[in-house]
Structures are given as C-alpha cells and as structure tokens.
Backbone as CSV, one residue per row, in Angstrom:
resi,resn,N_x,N_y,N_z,CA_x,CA_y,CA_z,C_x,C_y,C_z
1,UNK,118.522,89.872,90.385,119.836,90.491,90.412,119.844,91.540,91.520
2,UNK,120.906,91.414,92.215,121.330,92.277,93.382,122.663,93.605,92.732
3,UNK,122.612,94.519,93.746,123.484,95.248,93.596,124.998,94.834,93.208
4,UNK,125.084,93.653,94.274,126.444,93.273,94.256,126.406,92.769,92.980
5,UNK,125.537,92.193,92.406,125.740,91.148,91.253,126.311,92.203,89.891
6,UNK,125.717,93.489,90.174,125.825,94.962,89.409,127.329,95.151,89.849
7,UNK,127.785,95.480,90.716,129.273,95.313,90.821,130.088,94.609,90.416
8,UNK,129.644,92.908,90.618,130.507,92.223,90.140,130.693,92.387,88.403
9,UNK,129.496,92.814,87.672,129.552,92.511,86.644,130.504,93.697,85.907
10,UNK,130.726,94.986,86.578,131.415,95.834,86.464,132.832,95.381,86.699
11,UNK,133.186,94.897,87.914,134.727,94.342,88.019,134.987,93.144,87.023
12,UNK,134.292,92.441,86.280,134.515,91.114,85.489,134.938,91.698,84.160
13,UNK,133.990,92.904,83.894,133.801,93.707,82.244,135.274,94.911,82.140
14,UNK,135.286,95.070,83.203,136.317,96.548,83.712,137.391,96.031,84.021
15,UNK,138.065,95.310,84.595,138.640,94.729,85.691,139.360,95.646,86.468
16,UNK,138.763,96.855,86.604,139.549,97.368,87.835,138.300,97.131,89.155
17,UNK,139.234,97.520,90.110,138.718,96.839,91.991,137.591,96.973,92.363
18,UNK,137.341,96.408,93.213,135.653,95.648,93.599,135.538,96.920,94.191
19,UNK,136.908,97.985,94.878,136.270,98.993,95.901,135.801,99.623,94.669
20,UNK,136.852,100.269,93.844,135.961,101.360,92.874,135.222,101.019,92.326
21,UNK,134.595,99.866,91.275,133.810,99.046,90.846,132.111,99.613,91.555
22,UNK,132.712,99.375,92.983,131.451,99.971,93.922,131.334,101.054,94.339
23,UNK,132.456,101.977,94.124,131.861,103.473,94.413,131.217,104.300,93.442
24,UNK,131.547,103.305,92.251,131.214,103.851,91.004,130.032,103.842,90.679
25,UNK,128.932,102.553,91.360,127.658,101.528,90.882,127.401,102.863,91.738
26,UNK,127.729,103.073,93.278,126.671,103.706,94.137,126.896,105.038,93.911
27,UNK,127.389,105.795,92.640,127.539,107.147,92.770,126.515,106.861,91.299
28,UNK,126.540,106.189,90.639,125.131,106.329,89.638,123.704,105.817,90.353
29,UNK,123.917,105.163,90.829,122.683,105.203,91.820,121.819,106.840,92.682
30,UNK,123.125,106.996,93.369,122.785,108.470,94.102,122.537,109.272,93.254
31,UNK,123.106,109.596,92.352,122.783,110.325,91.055,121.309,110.417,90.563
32,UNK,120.877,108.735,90.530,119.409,108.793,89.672,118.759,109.018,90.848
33,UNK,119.025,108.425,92.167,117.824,109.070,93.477,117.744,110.884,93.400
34,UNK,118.952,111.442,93.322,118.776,112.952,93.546,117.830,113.339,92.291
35,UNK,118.205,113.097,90.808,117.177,113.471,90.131,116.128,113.151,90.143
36,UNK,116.026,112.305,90.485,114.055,111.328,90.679,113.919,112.588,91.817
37,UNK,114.377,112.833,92.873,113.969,113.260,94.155,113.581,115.060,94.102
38,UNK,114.588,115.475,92.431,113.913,116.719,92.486,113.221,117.006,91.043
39,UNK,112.364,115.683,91.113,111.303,115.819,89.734,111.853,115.725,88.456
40,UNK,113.296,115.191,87.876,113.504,115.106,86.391,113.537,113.866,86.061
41,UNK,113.764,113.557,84.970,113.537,112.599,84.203,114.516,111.955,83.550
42,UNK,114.677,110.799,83.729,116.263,109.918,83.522,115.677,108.879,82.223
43,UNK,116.426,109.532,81.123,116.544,108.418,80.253,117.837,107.825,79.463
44,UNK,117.352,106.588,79.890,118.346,105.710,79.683,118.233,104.567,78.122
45,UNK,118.817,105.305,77.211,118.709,105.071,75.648,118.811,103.246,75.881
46,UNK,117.612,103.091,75.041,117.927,101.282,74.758,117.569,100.445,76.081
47,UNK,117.324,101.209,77.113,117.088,100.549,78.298,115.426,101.058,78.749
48,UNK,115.086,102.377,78.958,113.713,103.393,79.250,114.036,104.517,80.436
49,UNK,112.949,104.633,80.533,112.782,105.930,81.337,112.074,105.950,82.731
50,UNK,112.794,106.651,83.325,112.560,106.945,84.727,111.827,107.981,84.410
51,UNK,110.497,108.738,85.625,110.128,109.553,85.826,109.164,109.684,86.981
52,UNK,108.806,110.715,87.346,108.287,110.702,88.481,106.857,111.534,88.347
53,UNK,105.958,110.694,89.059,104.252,111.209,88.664,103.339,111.341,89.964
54,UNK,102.753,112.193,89.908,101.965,112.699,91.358,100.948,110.971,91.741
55,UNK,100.950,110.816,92.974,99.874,109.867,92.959,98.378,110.820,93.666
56,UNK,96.960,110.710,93.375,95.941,111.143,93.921,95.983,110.332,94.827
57,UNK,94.726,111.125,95.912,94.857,111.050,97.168,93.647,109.742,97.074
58,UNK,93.704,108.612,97.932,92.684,107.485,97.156,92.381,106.893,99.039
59,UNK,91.919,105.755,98.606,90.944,105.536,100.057,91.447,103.684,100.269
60,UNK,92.202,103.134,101.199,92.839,102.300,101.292,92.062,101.408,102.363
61,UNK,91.938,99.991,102.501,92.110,99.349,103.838,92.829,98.618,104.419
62,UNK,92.994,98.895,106.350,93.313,98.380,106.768,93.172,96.365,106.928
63,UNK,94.122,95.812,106.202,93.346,94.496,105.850,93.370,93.719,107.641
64,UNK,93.464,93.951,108.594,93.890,93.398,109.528,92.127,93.768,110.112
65,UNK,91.578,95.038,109.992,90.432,95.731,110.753,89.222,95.525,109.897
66,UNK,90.129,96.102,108.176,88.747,96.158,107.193,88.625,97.381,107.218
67,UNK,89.007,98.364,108.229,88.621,99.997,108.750,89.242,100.424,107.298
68,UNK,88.533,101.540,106.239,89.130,102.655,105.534,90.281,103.066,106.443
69,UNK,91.097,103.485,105.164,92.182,104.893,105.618,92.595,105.306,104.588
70,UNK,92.410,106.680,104.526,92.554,107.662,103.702,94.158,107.470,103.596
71,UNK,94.588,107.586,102.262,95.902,107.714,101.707,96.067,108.696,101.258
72,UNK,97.180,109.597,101.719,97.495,111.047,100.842,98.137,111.096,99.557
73,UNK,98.380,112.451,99.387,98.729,112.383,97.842,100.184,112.231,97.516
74,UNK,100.774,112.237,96.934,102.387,111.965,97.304,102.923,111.742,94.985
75,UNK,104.438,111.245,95.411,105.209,110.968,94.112,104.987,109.783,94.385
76,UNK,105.233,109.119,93.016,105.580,107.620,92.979,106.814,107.767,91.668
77,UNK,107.609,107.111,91.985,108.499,106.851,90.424,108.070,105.584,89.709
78,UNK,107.913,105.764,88.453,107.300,105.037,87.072,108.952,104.753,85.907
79,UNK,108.336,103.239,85.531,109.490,103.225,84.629,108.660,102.741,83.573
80,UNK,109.363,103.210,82.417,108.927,102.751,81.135,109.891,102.237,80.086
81,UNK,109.875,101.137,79.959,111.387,100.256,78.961,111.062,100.546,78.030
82,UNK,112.730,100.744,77.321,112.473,101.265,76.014,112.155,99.853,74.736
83,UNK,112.111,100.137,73.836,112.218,99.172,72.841,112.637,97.581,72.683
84,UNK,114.241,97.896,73.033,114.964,96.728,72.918,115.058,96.380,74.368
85,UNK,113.940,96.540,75.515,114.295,95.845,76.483,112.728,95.235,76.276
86,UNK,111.176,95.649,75.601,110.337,95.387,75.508,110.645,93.346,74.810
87,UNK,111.139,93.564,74.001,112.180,92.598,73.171,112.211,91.020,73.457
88,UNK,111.933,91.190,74.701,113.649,90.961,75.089,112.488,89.014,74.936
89,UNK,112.976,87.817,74.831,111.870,87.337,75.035,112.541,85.833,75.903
C-alpha cells in the first residue's frame, strides 16, 4: 500500500475531494515526522506504537571492499503493533 492508496481510501470512506482527502493524509503524516523528530512517542490505540531509540555506535562493512567502517551513533524509529494488529492472520 502506497500513500495514494491511503488517500484514496479516505476519499471512498469520506467522500469529500481527493485535494483535501490529501492535505489531510499529509498533515498527519507531518505531524507524526515532527513528533518522532523531537523524541515523543505516538500511540496509535488498536494499531501500536511509534517511538524513537538511540542506535550504538557499531562497526559495518563496506560489501564492495570488505574494508570496516565505523557507523555512528544516531536515532532509529521502532514500531511496535498493538494487539489487534498482532491478530491479524
């Protein structure tokens, strides 16, 4: 599933316009990037949880050389489904 397919399914369920339909998808979108982006935690009942977790600094290779390269430390965002999406079968 694509974004658009997220839109469409909004204009089919809603039936108001494909424009708002889509300003609507990409203003909950921007929404969950800004909170992911300043460390909180998005949960989404019946669906799971967003959150964001330090990654350690770890030791990678170049598969082209084989050469190590050091990887720094950084965020990664983690999701965890809730219940009824574990379910799902």
């Amino acid at each position: 599933m694509i974004k658009l397919d997220i839109i469409n399914e909004v204009v089919n369920k809603t039936g108001i316009t494909k424009t708002k339909a889509e300003q609507a998808v990409e203003t909950v979108f921007e929404s969950m990037k800004r909170a992911l982006g300043q460390g909180d935690r998005i949960e989404l009942r019946g669906f799971g949880v967003f959150n964001v977790r330090p990654r350690k600094t770890g030791v990678g290779r170049n598969p082209r050389t084989g050469a190590e390269v050091s990887i720094p430390p950084g965020k990664a965002v983690r999701f965890k489904p809730g219940k009824e999406l574990q379910s799902i079968d």
